[in-house]
C-alpha positions as CSV (number, residue, x, y, z in Angstrom):
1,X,93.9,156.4,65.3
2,X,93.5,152.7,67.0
3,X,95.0,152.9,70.9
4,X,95.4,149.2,72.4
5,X,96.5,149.8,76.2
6,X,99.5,146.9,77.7
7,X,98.9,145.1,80.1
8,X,96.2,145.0,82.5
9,X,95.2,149.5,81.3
10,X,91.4,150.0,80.3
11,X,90.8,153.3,78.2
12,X,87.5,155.1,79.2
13,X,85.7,157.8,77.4
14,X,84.0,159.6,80.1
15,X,80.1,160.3,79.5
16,X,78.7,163.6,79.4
17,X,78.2,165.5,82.5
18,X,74.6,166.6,84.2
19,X,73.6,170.5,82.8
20,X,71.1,171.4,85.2
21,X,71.2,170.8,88.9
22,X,68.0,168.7,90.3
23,X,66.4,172.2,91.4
24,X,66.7,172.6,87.2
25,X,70.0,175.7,88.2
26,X,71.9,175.2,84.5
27,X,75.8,174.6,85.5
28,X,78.1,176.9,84.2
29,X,81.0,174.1,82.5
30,X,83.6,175.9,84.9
31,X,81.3,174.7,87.6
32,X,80.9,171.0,86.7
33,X,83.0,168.3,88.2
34,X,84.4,166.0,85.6
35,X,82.1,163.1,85.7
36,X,83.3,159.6,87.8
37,X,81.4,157.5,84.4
38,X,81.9,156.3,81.2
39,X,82.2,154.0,78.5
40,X,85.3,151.2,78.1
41,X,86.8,151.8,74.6
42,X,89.6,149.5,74.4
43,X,91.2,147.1,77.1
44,X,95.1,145.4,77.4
45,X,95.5,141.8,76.9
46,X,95.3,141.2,80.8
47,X,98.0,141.5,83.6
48,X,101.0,139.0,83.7
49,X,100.6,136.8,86.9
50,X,103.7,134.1,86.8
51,X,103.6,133.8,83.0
52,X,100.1,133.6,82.6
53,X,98.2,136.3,81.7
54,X,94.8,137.0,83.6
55,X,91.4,137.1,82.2
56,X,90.0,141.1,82.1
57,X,87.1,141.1,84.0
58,X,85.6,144.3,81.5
59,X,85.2,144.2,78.2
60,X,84.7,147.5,75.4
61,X,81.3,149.0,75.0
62,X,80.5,148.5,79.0
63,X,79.7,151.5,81.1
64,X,81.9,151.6,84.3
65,X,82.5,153.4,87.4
66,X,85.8,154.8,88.6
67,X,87.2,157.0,91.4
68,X,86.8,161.1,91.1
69,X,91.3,161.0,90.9
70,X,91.8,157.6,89.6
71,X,94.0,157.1,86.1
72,X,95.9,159.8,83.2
73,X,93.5,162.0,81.4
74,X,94.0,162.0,77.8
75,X,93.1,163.7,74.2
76,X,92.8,160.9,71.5
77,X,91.0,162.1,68.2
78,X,89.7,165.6,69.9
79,X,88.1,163.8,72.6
80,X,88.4,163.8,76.5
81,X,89.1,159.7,77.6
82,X,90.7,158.3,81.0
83,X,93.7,155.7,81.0
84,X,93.0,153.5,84.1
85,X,94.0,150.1,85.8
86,X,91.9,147.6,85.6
87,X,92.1,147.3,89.5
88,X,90.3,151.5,89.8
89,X,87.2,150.5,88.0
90,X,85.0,150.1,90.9
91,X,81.9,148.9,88.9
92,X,80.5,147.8,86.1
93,X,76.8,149.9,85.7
94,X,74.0,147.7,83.9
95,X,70.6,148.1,82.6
């Protein structure tokens, strides 16, 4: 299944949270937090801003950062993603 978001939506797959704690304590997955990371999968064609639609400023395959409540979670093909605004990405994470 191909999922294109409207507007100005960028769908996330979140990346796999940490299994051990730093003092190497393995985290029970009731215990883990859902992780604030992942990878863009597909983005909208860009808000509508009189008439003219703006430039996204992500693009798919780039890891981001997003708030701990921000956007819908979602099942798509068995797996966990995020449906966000393009405004509660808070940062693009390079190598």
């Amino acid at each position: 299944m191909k999922v294109k978001p409207l507007n100005d939506r960028v769908l996330v797959k979140r990346t796999e949270g940490e299994e051990k704690s730093a003092g190497g304590i393995i985290i029970p997955d009731t215990a883990k937090e859902k992780p604030q990371e992942g990878i863009v999968v597909a983005i909208g064609p860009g808000k509508l801003d009189k008439g003219e639609r703006l430039a996204m400023s992500v693009g798919e395959g780039q890891k981001v950062l997003f708030g701990k409540y921000s956007g819908t979670d979602v099942t798509i093909a068995g797996g966990e993603h995020v449906l966000l605004r393009e405004d509660e990405i808070f940062a693009v994470l390079e190598d």
